[in-house]
MIBAZA-889695 format. One record per residue (C-alpha): y, x, z; residue in one letter. Coordinates in nm, 2 decimals, padded with zeros to 4 digits. Layout:
<nodes>
- Y;X;Z;a
...
</nodes>
This chain:
<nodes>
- -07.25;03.50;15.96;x
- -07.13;03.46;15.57;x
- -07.43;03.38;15.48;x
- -07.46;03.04;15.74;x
- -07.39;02.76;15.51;x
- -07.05;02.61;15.58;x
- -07.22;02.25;15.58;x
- -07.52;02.03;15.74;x
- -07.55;01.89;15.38;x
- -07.55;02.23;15.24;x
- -07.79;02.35;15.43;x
- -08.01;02.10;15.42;x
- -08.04;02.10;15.06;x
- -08.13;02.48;15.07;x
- -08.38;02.44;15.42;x
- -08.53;02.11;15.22;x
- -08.46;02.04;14.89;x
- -08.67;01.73;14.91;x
- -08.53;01.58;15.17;x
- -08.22;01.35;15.10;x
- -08.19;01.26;15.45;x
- -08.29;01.33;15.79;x
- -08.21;01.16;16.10;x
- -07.95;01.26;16.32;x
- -08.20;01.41;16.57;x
- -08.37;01.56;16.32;x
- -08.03;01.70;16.19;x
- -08.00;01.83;16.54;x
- -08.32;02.02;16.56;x
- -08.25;02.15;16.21;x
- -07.90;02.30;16.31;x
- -08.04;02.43;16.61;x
- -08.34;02.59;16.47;x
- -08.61;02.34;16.68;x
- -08.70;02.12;16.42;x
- -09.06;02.13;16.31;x
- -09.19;01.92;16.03;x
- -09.46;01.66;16.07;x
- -09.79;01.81;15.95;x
- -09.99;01.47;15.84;x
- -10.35;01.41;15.74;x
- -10.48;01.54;15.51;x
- -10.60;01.17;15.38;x
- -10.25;01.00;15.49;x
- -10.18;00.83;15.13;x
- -09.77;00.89;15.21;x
- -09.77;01.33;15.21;x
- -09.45;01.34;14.99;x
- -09.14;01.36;15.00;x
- -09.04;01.00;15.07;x
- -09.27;01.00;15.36;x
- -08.97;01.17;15.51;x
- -08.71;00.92;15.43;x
- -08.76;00.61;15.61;x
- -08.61;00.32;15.73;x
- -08.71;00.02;16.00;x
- -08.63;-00.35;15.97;x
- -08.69;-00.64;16.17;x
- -08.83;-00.97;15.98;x
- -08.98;-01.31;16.17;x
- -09.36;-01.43;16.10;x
- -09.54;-01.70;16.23;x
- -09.32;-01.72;16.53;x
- -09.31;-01.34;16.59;x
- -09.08;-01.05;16.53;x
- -09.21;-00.71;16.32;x
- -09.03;-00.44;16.29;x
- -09.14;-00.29;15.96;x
- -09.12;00.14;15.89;x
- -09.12;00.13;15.54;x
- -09.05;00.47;15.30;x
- -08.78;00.58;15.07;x
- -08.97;00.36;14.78;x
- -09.00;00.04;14.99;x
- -09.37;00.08;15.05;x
- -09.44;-00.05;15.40;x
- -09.61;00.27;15.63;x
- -09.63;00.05;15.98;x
- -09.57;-00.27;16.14;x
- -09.54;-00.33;16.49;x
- -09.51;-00.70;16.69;x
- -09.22;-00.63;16.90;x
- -09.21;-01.01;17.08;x
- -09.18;-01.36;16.97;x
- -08.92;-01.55;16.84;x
- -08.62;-01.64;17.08;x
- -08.57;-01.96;16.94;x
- -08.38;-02.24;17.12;x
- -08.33;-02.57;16.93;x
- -08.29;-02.96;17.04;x
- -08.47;-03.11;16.70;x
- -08.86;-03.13;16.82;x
- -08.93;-03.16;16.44;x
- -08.87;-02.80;16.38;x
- -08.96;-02.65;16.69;x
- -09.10;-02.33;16.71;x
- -09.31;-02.25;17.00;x
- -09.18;-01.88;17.13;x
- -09.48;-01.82;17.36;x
- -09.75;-01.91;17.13;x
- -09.59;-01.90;16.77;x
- -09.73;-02.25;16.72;x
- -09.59;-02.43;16.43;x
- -09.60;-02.82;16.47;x
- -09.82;-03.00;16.09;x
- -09.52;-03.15;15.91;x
- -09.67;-03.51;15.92;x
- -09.77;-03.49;16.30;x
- -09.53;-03.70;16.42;x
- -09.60;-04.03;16.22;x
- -10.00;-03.93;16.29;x
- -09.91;-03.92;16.67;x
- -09.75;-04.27;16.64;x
- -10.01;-04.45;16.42;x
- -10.29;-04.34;16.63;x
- -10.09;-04.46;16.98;x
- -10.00;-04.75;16.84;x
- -10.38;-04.86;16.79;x
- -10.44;-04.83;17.19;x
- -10.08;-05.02;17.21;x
- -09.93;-04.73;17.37;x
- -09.65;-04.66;17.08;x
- -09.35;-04.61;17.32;x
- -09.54;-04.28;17.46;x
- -09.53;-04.13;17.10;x
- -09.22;-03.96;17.15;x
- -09.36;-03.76;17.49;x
- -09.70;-03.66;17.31;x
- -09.52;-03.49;16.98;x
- -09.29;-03.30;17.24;x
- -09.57;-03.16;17.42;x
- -09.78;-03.15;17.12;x
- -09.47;-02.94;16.93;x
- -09.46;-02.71;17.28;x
- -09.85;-02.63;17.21;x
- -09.93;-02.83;17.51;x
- -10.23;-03.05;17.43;x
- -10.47;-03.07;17.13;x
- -10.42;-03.39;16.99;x
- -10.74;-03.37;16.74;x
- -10.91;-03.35;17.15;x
- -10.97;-03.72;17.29;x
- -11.02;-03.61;17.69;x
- -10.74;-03.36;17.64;x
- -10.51;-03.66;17.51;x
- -10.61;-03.88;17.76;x
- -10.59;-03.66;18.02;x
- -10.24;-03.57;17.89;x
- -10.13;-03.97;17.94;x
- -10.29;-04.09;18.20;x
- -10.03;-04.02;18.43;x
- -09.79;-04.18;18.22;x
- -09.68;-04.55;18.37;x
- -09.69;-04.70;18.02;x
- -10.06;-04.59;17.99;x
- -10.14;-04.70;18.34;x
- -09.96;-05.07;18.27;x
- -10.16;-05.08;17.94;x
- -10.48;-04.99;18.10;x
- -10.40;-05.10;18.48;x
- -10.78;-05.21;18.52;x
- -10.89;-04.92;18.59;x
- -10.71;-04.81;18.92;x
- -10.89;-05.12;19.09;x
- -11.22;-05.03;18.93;x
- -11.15;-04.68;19.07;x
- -11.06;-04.91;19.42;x
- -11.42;-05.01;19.39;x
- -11.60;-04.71;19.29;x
- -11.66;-04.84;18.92;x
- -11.61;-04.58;18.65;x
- -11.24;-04.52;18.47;x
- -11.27;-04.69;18.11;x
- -11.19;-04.44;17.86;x
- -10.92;-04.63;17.60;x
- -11.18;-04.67;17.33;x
- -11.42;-04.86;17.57;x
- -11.13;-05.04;17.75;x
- -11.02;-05.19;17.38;x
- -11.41;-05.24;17.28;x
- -11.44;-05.44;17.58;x
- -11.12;-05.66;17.51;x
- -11.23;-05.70;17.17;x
- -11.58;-05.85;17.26;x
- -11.39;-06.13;17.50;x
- -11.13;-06.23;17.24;x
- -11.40;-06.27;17.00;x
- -11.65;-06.45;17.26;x
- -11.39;-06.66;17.37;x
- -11.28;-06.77;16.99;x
- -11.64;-06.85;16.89;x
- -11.66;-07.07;17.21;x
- -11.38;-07.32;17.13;x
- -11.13;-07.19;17.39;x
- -10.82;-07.35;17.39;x
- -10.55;-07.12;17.16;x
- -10.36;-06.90;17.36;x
- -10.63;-06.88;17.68;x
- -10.70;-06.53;17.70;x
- -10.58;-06.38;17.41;x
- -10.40;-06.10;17.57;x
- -10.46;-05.77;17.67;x
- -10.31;-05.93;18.01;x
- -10.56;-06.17;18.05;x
- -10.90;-05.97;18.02;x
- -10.77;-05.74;18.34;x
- -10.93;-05.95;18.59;x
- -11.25;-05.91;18.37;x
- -11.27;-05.57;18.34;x
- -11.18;-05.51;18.72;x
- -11.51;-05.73;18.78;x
- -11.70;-05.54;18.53;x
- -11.80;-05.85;18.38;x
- -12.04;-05.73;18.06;x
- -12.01;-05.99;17.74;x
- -12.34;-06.10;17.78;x
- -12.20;-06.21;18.12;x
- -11.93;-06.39;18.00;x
- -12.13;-06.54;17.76;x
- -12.30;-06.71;18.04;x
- -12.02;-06.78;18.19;x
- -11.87;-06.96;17.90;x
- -12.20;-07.15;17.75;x
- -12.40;-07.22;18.08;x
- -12.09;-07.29;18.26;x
- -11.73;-07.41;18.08;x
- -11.93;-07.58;17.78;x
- -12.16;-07.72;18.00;x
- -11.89;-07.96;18.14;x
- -11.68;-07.94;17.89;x
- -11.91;-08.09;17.65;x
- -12.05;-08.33;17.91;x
- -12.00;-08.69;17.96;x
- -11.66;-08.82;18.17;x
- -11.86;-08.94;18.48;x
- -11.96;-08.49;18.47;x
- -11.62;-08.37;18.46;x
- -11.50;-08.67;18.75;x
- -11.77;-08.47;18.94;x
- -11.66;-08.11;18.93;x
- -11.31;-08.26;19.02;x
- -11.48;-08.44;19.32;x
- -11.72;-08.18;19.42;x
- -11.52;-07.86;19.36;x
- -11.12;-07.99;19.31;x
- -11.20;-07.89;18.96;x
- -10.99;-08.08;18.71;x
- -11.05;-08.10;18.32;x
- -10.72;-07.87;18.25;x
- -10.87;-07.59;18.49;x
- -11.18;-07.58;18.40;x
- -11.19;-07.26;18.22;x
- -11.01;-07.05;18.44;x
- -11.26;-07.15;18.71;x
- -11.59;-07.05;18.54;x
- -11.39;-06.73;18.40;x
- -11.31;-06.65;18.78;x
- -11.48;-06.27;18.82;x
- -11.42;-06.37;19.18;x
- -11.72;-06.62;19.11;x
- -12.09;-06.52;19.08;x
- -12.21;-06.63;18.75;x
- -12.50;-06.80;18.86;x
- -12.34;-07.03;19.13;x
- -12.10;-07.11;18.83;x
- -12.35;-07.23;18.66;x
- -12.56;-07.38;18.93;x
- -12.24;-07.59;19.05;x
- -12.19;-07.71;18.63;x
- -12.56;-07.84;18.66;x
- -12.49;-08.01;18.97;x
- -12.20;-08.22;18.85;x
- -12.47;-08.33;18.61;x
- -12.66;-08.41;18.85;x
- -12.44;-08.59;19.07;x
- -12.31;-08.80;18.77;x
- -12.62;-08.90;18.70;x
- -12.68;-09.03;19.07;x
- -12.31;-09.23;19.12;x
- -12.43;-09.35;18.75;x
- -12.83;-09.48;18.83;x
- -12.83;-09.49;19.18;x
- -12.48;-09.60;19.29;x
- -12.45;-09.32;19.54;x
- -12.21;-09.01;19.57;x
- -12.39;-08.70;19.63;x
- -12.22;-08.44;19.78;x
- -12.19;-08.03;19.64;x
- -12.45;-07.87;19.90;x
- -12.74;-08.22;19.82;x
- -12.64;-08.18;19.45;x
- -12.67;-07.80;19.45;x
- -12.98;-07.82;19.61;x
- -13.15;-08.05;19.37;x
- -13.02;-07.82;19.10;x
- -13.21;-07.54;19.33;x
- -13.52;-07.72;19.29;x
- -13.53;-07.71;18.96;x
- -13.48;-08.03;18.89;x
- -13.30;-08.10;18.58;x
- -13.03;-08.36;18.49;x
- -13.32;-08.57;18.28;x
- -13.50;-08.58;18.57;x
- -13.25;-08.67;18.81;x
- -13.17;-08.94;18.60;x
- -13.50;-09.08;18.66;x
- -13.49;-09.00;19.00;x
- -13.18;-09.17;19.06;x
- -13.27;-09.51;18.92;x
- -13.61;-09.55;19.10;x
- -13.35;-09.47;19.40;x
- -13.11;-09.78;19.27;x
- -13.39;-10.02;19.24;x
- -13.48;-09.93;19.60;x
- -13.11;-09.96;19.75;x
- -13.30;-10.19;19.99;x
- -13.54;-10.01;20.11;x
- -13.28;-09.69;20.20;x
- -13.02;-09.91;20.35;x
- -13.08;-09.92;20.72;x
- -13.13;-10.21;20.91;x
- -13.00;-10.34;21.28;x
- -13.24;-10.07;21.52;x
- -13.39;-09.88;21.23;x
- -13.28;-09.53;21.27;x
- -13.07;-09.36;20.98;x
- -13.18;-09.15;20.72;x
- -12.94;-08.84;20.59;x
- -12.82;-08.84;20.22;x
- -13.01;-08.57;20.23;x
- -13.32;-08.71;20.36;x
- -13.33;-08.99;20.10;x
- -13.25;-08.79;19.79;x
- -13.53;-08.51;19.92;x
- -13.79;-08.84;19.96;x
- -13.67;-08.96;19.62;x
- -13.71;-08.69;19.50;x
- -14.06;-08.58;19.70;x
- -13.96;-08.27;19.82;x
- -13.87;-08.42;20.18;x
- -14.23;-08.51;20.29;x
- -14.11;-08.60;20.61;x
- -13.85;-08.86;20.47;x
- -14.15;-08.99;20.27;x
- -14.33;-09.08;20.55;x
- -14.04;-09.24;20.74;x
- -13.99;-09.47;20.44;x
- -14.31;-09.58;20.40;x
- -14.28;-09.65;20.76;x
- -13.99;-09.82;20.76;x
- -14.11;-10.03;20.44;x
- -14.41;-10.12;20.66;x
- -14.24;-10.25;20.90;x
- -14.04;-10.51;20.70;x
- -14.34;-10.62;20.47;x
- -14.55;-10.72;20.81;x
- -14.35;-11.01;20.96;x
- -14.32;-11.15;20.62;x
- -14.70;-11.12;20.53;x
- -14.74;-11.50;20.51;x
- -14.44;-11.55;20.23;x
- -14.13;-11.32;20.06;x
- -13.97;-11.10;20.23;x
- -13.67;-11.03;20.37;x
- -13.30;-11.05;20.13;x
- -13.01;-10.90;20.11;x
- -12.78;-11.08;19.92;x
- -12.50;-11.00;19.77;x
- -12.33;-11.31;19.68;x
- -12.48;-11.39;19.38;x
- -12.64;-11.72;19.28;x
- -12.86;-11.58;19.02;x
- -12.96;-11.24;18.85;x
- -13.16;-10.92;19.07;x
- -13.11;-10.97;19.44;x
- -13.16;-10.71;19.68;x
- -13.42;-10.73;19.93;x
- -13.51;-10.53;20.24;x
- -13.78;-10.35;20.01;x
- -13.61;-10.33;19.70;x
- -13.47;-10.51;19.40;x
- -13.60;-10.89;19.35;x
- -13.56;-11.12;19.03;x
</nodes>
């Protein structure tokens, strides 16, 4: 028993003179005559001495944790991911994402904000970068954006025509087409001469977009309709506020009404024409349903006009008499007019029937007070 070595360290020196250290298990084996050597590869790049001596340590990367085996020289044999990062921290501009190692861009934040800030949605920039810094949602992804707001009531308020086109079965409006859409009635409604400050809000176009009024609509609606009357003579506008409680100061709002087909819009502009033109030449006030229907027809205000005064100079003849039976407004402006053949014939009739008893000298008068000038007779209008 001499001749056992009084020491590990001696005896390892004389079992392995290469070897400066061992680990205690292998220390163990040694002493107890179990340990056994690793035999490598013949190609394993590390057969030497300091393959023996080695040494772990833990370093972070890209949001993970490797534990490195490297040799007696510092030369690195293996690496192996042992889990991510345990990283808990309040400041979202450094946070690292344990789960996925993502690593927020260093300028994301301000992009995040400029972008929002173009769709008017700046106060939601905060709540994308968070999920953004989490790995969340792909910001450089428009439908995986959107669909990561939408929810949001800021985004709703700013885009709130959508859940009543969704009421009515229309299509969502993405935020590039919503603001698109905006932008061609602010622009329409500028070139047109609206008064400053009438829609030129994102508030004002919701009631447009619910209706899914088109630009070309509302171009209608602005030219064939507002303009129309706007542009028109005082006796036109008197007549949209008589026909349709229309008054000068609401006029756009009215014909702007999506409520409000765009054609009757513009058939009921054309019949304020119209009816101006009759209180004008023919002294009469037409009502909305005779106007409209004259408008209808296809008659135009030009041709109305002419209409109309023929209809003045024969005030006589349409003003009934003691036992002569009554003609509609209708009826007269449809025989005016020729479209009431019916009427026609009752006129000529009833102008028959006045001429005859007078066959042998004048006619028939109507006065009206007057000593000299046009008098009105039974048949018409009389120098």
């Amino acid at each position: 028993m001499s001749d056992i070595p009084s020491s590990f360290e001696e005896l390892f020196r004389q079992a392995y003179p290469d070897v400066q250290t061992l680990t205690p298990q292998e220390i163990e084996q040694l002493v107890s005559g179990t340990y056994v050597a690793p035999t490598p590869p013949v190609d394993d790049p590390y057969y030497n001495k300091n393959r023996y001596y080695s040494y772990t340590e833990t370093i972070e990367r890209n949001g993970r944790r490797i534990e490195v085996l490297k040799d007696g020289n510092g030369t690195v044999i293996s690496e192996t991911d042992i889990g991510p990062v345990e990283t808990t921290t309040t400041d979202t501009t450094t946070t690292t994402t344990a789960s996925t190692g993502f690593q927020p861009q260093k300028d994301a934040r301000n992009t995040i904000k400029a972008v929002l800030a173009t769709y008017g949605l700046g106060e939601l920039s905060d709540y994308l970068y968070s999920i953004y810094a989490k790995g969340e949602v792909d910001v450089s992804n428009s439908q995986a954006l959107i669909f990561a707001l939408r929810e949001q009531p800021a985004y709703q308020k700013r885009f709130a025509a959508n859940a009543a086109r969704a009421k009515k079965g229309l299509a969502e409006l993405d935020p590039s087409s919503y603001i698109d859409l905006e932008n061609s009635y602010r622009q329409l409604l500028q070139s047109n001469g609206l008064p400053t400050g009438f829609y030129d809000q994102t508030e004002d176009f919701v009631a447009l977009l619910e209706g899914d009024v088109s630009p070309q609509e509302l171009q209608d609606r602005v030219r064939n309709g507002f303009r129309a009357v706007q542009d028109a003579d005082p006796e036109v506008k008197r007549q949209m506020q008589e026909l349709y409680g229309v008054g000068d100061s609401g006029l756009a709002a009215y014909f702007l009404d999506p409520t409000k087909a765009a054609p009757l819009l513009t058939r009921q502009a054309e019949a304020a024409k119209v009816a101006a033109r009759a209180k004008e030449q023919g002294g009469i006030q037409l009502g909305a349903a005779t106007a409209e229907e004259i408008v209808a027809r296809g008659i135009t205000a030009a041709e109305a006009e002419a209409g109309f005064k023929t209809l003045g100079l024969q005030e006589g003849l349409y003003t009934e008499m003691m036992g002569e039976q009554a003609l509609t407004e209708q009826q007269k402006v449809g025989a005016a007019f020729g479209y009431d053949v019916e009427s026609q014939k009752r006129l000529a009739e009833r102008r028959g029937l006045r001429k005859s008893p007078f066959q042998g000298g004048g006619s028939f008068a109507k006065t009206t007070g007057k000593t000299s000038g046009p008098t009105q007779t039974g048949l018409g209008v009389a120098e």
